[in-house]
C-alpha positions as CSV (number, residue, x, y, z in Angstrom):
1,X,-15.6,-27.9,60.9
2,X,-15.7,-24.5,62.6
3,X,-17.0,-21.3,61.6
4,X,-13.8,-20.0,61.2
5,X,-12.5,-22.5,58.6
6,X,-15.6,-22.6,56.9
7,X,-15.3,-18.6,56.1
8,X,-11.7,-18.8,54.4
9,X,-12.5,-21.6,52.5
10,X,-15.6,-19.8,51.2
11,X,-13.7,-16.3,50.6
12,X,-11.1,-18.6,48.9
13,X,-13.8,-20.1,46.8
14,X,-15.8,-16.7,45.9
15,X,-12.2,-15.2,44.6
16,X,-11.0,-18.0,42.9
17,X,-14.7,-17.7,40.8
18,X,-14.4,-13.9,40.1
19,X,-10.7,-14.7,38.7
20,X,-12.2,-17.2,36.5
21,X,-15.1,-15.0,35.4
22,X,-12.5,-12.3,34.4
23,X,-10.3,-14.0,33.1
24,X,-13.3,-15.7,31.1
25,X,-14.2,-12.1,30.4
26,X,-10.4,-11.0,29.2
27,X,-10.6,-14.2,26.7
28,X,-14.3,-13.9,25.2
29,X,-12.8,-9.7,24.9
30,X,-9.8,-10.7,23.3
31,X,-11.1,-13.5,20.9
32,X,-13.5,-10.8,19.9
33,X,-11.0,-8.6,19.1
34,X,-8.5,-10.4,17.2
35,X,-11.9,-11.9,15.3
36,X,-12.7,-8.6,14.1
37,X,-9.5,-7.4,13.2
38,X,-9.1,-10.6,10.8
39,X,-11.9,-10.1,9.1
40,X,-11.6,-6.3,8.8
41,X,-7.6,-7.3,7.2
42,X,-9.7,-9.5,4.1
43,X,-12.5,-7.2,4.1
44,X,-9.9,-4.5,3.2
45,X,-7.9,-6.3,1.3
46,X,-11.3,-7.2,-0.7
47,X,-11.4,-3.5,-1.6
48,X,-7.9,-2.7,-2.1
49,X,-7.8,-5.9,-4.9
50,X,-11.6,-4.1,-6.6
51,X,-9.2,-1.1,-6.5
52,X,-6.3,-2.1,-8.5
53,X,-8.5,-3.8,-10.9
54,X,-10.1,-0.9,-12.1
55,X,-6.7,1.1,-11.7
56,X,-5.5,-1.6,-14.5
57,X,-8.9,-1.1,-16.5
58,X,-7.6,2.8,-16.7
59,X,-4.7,2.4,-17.4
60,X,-5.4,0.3,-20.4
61,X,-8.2,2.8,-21.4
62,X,-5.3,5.7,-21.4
63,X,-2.6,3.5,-23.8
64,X,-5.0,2.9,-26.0
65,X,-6.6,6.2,-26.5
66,X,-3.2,7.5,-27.2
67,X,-2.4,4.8,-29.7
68,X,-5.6,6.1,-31.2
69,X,-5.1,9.6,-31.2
70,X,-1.8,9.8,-31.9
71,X,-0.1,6.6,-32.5
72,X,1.4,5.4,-35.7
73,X,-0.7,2.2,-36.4
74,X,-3.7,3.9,-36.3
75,X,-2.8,7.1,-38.5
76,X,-1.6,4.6,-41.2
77,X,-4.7,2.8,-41.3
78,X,-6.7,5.7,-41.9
79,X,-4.5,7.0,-44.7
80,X,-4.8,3.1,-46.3
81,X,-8.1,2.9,-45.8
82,X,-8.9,6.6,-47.6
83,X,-6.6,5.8,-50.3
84,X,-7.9,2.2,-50.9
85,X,-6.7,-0.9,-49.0
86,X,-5.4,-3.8,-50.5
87,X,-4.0,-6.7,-49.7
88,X,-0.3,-5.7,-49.3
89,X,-1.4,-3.1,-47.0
90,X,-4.1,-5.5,-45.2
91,X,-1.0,-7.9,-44.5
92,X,1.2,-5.0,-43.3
93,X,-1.4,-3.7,-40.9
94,X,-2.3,-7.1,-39.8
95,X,1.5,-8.0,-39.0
96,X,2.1,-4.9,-37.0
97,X,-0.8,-5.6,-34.5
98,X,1.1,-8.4,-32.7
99,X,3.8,-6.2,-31.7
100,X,1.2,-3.1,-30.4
101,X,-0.5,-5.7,-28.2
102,X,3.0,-7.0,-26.5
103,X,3.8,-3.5,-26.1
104,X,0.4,-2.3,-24.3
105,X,1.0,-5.8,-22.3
106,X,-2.4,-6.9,-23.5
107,X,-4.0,-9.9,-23.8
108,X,-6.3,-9.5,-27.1
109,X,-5.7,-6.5,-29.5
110,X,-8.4,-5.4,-32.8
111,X,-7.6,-3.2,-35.7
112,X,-10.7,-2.4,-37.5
113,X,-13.0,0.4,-39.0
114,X,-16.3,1.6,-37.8
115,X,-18.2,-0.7,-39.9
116,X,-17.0,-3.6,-38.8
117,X,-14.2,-4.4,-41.1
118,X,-11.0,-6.4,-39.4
119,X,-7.4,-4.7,-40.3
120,X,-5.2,-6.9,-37.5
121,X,-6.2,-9.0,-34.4
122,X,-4.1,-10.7,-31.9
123,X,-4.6,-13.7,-31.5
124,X,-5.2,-15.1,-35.2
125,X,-8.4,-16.4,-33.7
126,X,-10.2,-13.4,-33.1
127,X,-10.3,-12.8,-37.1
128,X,-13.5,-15.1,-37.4
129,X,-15.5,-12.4,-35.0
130,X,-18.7,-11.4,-36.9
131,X,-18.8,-7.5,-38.7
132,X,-21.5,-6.5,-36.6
133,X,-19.7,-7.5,-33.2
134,X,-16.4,-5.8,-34.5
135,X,-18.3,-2.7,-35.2
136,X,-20.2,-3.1,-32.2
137,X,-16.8,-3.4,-29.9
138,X,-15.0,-0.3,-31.7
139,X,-18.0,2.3,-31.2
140,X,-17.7,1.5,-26.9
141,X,-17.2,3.7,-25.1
142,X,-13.8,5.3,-25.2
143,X,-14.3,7.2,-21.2
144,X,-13.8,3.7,-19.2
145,X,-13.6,0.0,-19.6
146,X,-16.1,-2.4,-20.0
147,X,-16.2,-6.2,-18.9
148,X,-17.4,-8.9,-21.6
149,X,-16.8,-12.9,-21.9
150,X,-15.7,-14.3,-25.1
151,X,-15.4,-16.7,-23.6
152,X,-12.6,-15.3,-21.0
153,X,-13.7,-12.7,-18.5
154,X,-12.6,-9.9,-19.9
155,X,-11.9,-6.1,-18.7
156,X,-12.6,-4.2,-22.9
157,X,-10.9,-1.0,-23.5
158,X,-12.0,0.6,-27.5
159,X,-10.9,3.9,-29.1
160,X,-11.8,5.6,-32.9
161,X,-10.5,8.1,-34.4
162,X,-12.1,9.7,-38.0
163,X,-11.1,11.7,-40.6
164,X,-11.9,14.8,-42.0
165,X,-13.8,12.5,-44.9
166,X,-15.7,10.6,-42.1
167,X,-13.7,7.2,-42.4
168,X,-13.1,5.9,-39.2
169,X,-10.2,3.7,-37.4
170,X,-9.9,2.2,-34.3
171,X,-8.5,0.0,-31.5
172,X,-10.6,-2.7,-29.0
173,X,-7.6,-4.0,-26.3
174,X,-8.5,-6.4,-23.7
175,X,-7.0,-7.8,-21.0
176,X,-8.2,-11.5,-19.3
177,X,-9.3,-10.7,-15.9
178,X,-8.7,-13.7,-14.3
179,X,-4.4,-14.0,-14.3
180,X,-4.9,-10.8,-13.5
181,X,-7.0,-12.0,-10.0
182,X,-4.4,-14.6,-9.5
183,X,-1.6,-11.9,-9.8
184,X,-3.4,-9.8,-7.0
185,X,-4.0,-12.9,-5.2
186,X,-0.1,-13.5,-4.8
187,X,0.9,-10.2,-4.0
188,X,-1.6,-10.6,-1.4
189,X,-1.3,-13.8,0.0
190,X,-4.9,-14.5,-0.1
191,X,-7.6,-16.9,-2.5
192,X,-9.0,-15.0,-5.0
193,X,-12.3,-15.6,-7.6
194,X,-14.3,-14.4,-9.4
195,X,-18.0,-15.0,-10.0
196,X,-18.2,-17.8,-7.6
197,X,-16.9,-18.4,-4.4
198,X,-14.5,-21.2,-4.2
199,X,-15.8,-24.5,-2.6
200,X,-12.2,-24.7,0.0
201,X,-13.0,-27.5,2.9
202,X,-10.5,-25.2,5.2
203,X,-11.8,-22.6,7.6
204,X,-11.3,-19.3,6.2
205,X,-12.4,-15.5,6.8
206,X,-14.4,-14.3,3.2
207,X,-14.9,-11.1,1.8
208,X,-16.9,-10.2,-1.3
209,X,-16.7,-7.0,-3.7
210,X,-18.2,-5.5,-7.1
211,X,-16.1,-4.5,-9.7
212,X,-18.5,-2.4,-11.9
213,X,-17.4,-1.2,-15.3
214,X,-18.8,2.1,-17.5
215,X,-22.0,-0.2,-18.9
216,X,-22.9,-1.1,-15.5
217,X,-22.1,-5.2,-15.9
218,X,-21.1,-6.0,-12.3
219,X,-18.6,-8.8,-11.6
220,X,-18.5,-10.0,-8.0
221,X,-15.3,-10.9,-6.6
222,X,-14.4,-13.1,-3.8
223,X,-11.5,-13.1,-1.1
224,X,-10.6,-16.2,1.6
225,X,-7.7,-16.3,3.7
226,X,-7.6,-19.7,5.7
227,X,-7.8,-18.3,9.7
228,X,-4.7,-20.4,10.7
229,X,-3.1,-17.5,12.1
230,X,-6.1,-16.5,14.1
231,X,-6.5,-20.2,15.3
232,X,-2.9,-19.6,16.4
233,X,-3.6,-16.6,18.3
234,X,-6.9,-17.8,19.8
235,X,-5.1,-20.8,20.5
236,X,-2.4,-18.5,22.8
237,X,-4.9,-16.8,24.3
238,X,-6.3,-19.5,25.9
239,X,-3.1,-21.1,27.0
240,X,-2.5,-17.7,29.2
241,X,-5.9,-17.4,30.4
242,X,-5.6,-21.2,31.6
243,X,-2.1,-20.3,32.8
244,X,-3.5,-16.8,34.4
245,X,-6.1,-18.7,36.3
246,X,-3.9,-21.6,37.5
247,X,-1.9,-19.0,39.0
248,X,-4.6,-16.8,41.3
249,X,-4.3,-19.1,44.1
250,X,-3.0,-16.4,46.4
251,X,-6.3,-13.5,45.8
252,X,-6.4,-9.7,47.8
253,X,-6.9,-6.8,46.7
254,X,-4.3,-7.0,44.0
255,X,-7.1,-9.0,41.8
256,X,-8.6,-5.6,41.6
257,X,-5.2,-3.5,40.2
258,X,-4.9,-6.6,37.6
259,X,-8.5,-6.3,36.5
260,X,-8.1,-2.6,35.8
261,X,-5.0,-2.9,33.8
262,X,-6.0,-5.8,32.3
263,X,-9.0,-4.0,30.7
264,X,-7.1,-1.4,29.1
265,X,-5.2,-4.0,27.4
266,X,-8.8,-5.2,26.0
267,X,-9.2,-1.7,25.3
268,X,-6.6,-1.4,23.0
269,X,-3.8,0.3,24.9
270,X,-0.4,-2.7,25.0
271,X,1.1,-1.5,27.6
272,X,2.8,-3.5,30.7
273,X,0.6,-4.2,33.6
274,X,2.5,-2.4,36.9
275,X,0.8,-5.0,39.8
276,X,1.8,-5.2,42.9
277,X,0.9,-8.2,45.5
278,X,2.4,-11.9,46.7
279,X,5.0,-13.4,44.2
280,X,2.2,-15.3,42.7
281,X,0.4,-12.4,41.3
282,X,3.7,-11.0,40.2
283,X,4.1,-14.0,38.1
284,X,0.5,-13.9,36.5
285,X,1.2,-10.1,35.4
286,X,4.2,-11.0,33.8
287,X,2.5,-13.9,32.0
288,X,0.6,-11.8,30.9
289,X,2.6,-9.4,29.7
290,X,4.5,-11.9,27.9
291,X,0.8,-12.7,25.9
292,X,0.1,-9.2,25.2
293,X,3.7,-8.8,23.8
294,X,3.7,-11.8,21.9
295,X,0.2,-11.0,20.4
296,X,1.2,-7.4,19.4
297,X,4.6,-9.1,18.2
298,X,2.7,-10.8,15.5
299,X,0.3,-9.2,14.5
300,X,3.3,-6.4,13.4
301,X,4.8,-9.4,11.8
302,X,1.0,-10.0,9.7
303,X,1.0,-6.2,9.3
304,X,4.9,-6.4,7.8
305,X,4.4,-9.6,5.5
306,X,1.0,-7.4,4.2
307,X,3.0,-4.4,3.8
308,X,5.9,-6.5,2.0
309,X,3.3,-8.2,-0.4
310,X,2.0,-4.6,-0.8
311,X,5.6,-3.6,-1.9
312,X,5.7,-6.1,-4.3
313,X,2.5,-5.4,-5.8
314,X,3.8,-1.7,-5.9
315,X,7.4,-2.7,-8.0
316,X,5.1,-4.2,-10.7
317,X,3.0,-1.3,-10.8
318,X,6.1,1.2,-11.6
319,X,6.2,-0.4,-14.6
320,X,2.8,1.5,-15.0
321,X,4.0,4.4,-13.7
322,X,6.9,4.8,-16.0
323,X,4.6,4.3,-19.0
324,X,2.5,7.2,-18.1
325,X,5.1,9.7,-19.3
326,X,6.5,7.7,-22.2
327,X,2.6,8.2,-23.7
328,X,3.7,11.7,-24.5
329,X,7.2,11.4,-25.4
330,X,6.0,8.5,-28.7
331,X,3.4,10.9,-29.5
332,X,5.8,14.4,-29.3
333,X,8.5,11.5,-31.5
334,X,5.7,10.8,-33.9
335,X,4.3,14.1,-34.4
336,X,7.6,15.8,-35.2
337,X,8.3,12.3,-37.6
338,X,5.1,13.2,-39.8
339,X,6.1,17.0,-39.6
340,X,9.2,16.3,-40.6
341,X,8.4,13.6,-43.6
342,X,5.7,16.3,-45.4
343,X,8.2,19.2,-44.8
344,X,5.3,20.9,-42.8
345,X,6.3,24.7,-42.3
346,X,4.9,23.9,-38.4
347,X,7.9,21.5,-37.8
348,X,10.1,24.3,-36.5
349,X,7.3,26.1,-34.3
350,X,6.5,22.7,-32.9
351,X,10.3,21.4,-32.3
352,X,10.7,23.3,-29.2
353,X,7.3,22.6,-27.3
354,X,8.1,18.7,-28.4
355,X,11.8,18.1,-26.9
356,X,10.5,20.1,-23.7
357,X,7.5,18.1,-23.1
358,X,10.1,15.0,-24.3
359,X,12.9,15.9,-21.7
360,X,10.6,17.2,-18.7
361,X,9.1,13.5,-19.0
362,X,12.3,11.6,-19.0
363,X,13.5,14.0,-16.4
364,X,10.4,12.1,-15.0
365,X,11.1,8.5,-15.2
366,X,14.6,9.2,-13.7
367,X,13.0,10.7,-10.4
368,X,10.7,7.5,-9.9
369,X,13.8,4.8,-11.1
370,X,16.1,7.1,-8.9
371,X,13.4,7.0,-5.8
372,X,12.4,3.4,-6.0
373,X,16.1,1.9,-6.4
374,X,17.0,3.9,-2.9
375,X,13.8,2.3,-1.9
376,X,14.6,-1.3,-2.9
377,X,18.5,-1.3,-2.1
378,X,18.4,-0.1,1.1
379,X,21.4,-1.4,3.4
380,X,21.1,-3.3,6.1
381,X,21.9,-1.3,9.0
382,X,25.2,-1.2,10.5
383,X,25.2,-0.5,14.5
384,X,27.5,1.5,16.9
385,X,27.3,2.9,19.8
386,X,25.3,6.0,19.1
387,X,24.3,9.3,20.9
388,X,20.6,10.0,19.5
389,X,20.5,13.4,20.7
390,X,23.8,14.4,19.5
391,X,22.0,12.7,16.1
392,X,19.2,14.9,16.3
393,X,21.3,18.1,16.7
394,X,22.7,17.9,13.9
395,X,19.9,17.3,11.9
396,X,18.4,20.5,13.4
397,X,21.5,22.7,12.8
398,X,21.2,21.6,9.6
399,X,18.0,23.0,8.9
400,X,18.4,26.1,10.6
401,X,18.7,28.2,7.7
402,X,16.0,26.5,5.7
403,X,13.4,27.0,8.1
404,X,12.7,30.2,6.8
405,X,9.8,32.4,9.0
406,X,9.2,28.6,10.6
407,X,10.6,28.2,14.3
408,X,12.7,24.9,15.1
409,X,14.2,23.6,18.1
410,X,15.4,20.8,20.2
411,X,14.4,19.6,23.4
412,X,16.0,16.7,25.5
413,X,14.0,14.9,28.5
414,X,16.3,14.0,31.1
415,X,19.6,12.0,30.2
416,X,18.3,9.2,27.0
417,X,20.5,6.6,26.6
418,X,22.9,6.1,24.0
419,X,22.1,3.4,21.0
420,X,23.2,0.7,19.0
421,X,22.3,2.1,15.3
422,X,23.0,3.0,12.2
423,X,24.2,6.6,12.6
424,X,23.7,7.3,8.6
425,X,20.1,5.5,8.0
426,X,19.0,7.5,11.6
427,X,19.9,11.3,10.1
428,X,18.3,9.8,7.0
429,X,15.2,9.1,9.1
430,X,15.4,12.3,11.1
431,X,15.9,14.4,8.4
432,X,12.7,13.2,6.1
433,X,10.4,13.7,9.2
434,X,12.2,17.3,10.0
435,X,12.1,18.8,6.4
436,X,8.2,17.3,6.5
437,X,7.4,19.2,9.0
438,X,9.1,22.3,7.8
439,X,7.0,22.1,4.1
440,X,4.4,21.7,6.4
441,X,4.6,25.2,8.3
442,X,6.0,26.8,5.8
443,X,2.8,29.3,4.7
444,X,1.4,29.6,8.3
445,X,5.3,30.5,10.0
446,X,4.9,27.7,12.3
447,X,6.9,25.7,14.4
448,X,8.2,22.2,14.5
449,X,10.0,20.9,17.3
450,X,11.7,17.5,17.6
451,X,11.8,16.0,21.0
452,X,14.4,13.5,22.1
453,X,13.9,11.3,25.4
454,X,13.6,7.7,27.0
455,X,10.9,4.9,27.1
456,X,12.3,3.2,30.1
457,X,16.1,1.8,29.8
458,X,15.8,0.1,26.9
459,X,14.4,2.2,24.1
460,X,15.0,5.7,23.2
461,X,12.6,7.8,21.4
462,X,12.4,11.0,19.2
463,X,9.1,12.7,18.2
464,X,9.2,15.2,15.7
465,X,5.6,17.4,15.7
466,X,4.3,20.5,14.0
467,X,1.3,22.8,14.2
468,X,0.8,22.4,10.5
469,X,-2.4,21.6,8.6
470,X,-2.3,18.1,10.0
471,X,-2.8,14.6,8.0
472,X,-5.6,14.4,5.1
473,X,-8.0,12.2,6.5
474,X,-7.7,10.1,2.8
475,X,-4.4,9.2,3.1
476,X,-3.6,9.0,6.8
477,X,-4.1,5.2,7.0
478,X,-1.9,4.4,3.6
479,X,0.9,7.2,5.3
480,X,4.0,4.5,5.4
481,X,3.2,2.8,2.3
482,X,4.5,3.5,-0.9
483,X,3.9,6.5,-3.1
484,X,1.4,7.9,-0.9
485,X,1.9,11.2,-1.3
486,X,-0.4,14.8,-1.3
487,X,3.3,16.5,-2.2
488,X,2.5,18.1,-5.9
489,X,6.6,16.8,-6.1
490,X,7.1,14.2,-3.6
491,X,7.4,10.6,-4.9
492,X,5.7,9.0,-1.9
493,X,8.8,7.3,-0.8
494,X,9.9,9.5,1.8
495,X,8.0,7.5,4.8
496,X,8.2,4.5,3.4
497,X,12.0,4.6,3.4
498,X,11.9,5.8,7.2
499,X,10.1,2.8,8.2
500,X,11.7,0.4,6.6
501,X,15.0,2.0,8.5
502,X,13.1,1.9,11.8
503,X,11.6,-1.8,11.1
504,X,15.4,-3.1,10.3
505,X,16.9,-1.5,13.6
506,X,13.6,-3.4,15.5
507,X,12.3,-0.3,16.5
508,X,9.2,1.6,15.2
509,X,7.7,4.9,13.1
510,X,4.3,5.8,13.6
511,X,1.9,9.0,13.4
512,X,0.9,9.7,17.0
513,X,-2.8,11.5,17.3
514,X,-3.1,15.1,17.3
515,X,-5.5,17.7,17.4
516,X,-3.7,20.2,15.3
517,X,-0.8,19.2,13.2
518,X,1.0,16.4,12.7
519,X,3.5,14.2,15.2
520,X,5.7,11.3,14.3
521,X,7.7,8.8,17.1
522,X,10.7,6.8,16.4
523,X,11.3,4.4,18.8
524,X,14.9,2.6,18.7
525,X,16.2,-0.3,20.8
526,X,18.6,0.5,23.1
527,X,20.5,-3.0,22.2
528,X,20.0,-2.2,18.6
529,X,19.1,-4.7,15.8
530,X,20.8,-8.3,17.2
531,X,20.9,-9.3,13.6
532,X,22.0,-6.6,11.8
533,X,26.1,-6.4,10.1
534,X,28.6,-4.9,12.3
């Protein structure tokens, strides 16, 4: 063979191995990458599980300190037990115990004095506890919860309240930690135990955390979420490398335009890789472009699913949130009750203070119901042919007046392309993030200004930014879930809302980076949502 021969086939043969050793080097880079961010999705979810346990563990603590301090069941006891207990009274106290614990939502519920003596448990069986335990449980501490096993794992809440004669009355709730787990686990979508680590034959991605209570008993609990989805994405990955490299027959120097967009795409940054070259480079960027987007298209499907099971845990926990206020309505009810039944002179004085404090929390409870139906009934969107900037005009003329010593204004890049959307749910959407930014300059006469333009033909996109304080750090990662909020007022549903708009019309909402202030992008489909009503 001649020289001449010889040299293209070993040129041919030297490219052909650095396209295999990058795209070996794009596939180790990705695998690494998607690795990482599995296990970082149970490690948080680890914490964020820890978290709502002890949120729970409060939140019992708080019911039953009011129940002690000003609750009904306990009062009565105290006046019994001063004026001699017998056994019509024992029976009474004993049958009204059942119904405090299905009210707290509790699994176990005492009545007892500080020497030990039982008044009322729930269930029957925890009458045989000893005197000394009893006695032992009510003197806890009344700051935080403790964890115990009898034999259950339990998370132990106790109150007592005395008398000016020294006789003492009070409460041990406790709830079983372990539907409690399950519960979280659902929300979730991941394993969950406690103690020990489950013995699963599957591969999965584990996490451990402590939950540690006021004594300092520490409870370990353990997270597993099998890595089928992972194994799919790996899986893909390799299918487009293998596809990638059957492709870079025809090498040059577009090889080296590839490699450098490809490693910004490793990097982090999805975008589209612009190569130019013979048809079959072409081919291979638009292979693997079609990776990248399907890669990025699931893991915002993962990311939504979470967020959904998030939303879900959040509806049970407005159950919680509406029993906050109704704390100090029962005990404003109760105290005007006894005023009232001993014709106290203080009845009148205190009237006024309680039906304030009574209707300022039911004025309360109607802002969350009121916030978290718009939240869960939202409509699905209805498309036409829309003019975004037109939109987006009149959401600034709107707010004109309201922006006070705060500067606003409009400004349109080139000629963006109508949309198919919802014209309603996009004002609803433009004006959240405009009067956000307008709360946010408000002290410091600022300036927000919303910015409509085009991301190519097919999506348009409006950014609405400010030279505000900016984003606390704590809560700039938790920004679009629910009742997040640093707003002394705001419900926390405000962003949430918007991106479950965006989300339905397949577009986007995020928080863009910025050095000073805060910026938010919509991004909308030109085509619109294709299964949205008409």
């Amino acid at each position: 063979m001649r020289l001449g021969p010889q040299l293209v086939l070993a040129f041919g043969f030297v490219a052909t191995l650095s396209v295999a050793g990058l795209g070996w080097k794009l596939r180790q880079d990705r695998v690494s990458e998607e690795t990482e961010r599995f296990a970082h999705e149970v490690r948080t979810a680890c914490d964020r599980i820890v978290t709502e346990m002890a949120r729970q563990g409060e939140s019992d603590r708080k019911l039953v300190a009011n129940a002690c301090q000003s609750g009904e069941l306990v009062d009565r006891a105290l006046v019994w037990v001063e004026s001699g207990l017998d056994d019509p009274r024992r029976l009474a106290l004993s049958r009204l115990v059942p119904e405090e614990r299905l009210a707290f939502d509790l699994d176990e519920l005492i009545l007892a004095t500080s020497d030990g003596n039982l008044l009322g448990a729930d269930p029957i069986g925890l009458m045989g506890t000893s005197r000394e335990r009893v006695a032992q449980m009510v003197s806890g501490d009344p700051t935080a919860f403790t964890l115990r096993r009898s034999p259950d794992l339990l998370a132990s809440v106790a109150c007592l309240k005395r008398d000016t004669a020294g006789h003492g009355v009070g409460l041990v709730g406790a709830r079983r930690l372990r539907p409690l787990a399950d519960r979280l686990a659902r929300a979730f979508d991941l394993r969950v135990s406690l103690e020990t680590p489950s013995q699963s034959s599957e591969p999965v991605a584990r996490a451990s955390c402590t939950l540690e209570s006021a004594d300092h008993r520490k409870l370990q609990v353990f997270v597993e979420k099998p890595t089928m989805d992972l194994e799919d994405n790996l899986a893909r990955i390799d299918r487009n490398v293998l596809y990638a490299g059957l492709l870079a027959r025809s090498m040059g120097r577009p090889i080296s335009q590839l490699a450098a967009e490809a490693r910004k795409v490793a990097s982090g940054e999805a975008r589209p890789l612009r190569v130019r070259g013979p048809g079959e480079i072409a081919e291979l960027a638009r292979a693997f472009d079609a990776m990248l987007l399907d890669l990025e298209a699931t893991r915002g499907r993962l990311a939504a699913a979470n967020r959904v099971a998030a939303w879900r845990e959040v509806a049970r926990s407005v159950a919680h949130e509406v029993k906050n206020p109704l704390a100090p309505i029962r005990a404003a009810v109760e105290t005007l009750r006894r005023l009232r039944a001993r014709g106290d002179p203080a009845f009148d004085e205190y009237f006024d203070e309680a039906t304030r404090t009574v209707l300022d929390e039911v004025h309360r409870i109607s802002n969350i119901v009121t916030e978290f139906t718009r939240f869960a009934r939202l409509p699905a969107p209805r498309p036409q042919s829309s003019d975004v900037t037109d939109l987006a005009r009149q959401v600034v003329r709107m707010h004109e007046n309201n922006a006070r010593r705060a500067g606003l204004k409009l400004v349109v890049e080139g000629s963006p392309p109508h949309a198919q959307a919802d014209r309603d749910q996009i004002v609803q959407v433009l004006t959240n993030l405009v009067q956000n930014g307008l709360e946010a300059v408000a002290e410091r006469e600022g300036e927000v200004v919303v910015t409509v333009g085009a991301d190519g033909p097919a999506r348009v996109t409006v950014t609405v930014s400010d030279n505000g304080p900016g984003i606390a750090p704590e809560v700039a990662s938790r920004l679009f879930e629910p009742y997040v909020t640093t707003k002394a007022r705001g419900t926390g549903l405000g962003l949430a809302i918007a991106q479950r708009i965006a989300v339905d019309h397949h577009g986007e909402l995020t928080c863009l980076p910025s050095n000073g202030g805060a910026a938010f992008r919509l991004v909308l489909p030109v085509a619109g949502p294709p299964d949205a009503v008409e």
